[in-house]
N, C-alpha and C positions, 0 to 999 in steps of 0.2 A: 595478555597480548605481548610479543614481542617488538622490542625496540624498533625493528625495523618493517613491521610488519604494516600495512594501509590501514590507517583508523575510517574507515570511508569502508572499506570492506566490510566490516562492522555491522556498521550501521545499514550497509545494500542486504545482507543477509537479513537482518532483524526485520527489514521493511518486506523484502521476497516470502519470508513467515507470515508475516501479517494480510499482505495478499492473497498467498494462500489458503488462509481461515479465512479471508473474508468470500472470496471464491467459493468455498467451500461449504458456505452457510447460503448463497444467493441462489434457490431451487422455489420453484412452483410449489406455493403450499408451504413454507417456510415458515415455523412463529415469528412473530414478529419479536421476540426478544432473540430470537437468532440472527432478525435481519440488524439490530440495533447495534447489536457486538461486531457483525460485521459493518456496519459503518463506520463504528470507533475504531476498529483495527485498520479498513482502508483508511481515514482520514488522516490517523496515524503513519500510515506509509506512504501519502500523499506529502505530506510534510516532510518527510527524511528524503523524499525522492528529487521535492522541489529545492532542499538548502544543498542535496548535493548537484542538480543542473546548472546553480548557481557556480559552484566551482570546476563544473566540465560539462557543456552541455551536450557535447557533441556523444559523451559516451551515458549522458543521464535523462536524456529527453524523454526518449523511447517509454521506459521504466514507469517517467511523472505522467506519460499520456495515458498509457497501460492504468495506472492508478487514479487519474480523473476519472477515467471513464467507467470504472469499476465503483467508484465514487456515485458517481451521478446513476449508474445502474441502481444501487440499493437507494440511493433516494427517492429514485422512481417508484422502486419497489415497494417504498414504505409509505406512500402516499396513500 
């Protein structure tokens, strides 16, 4: 990383990845150890989305809501 570069960018990429696989796994007829990995990776980007709303929420809200509700998608799912 460069000295001047946003450590928060970082972290939006790494959690936007995790999203993605979890997205990615949540299909009708899914194993359920697909649906599991995708709840560990959203819960995962639930968490880097919520410590960074905390420091801007105006540009981070969006992202943590996107990610709850993808959240609570695969719990539904896994019920």
């Amino acid at each position: 990383m460069l000295a001047d570069e946003d450590p928060s960018r970082h972290l939006t990429d790494l959690a936007d990845a995790r999203l993605l696989l979890a997205a990615g796994q949540v299909a009708p007829g899914e194993p359920s150890s697909h649906l599991l990995v995708a709840l560990d990776a959203a819960i995962a980007a639930h968490a880097v989305y919520r410590e960074l709303a905390e420091r801007d929420p105006r540009l981070f809200s969006e992202p943590l809501l996107r990610a709850q509700r993808l959240v609570e998608q695969i719990r539904q799912a896994t019920r």
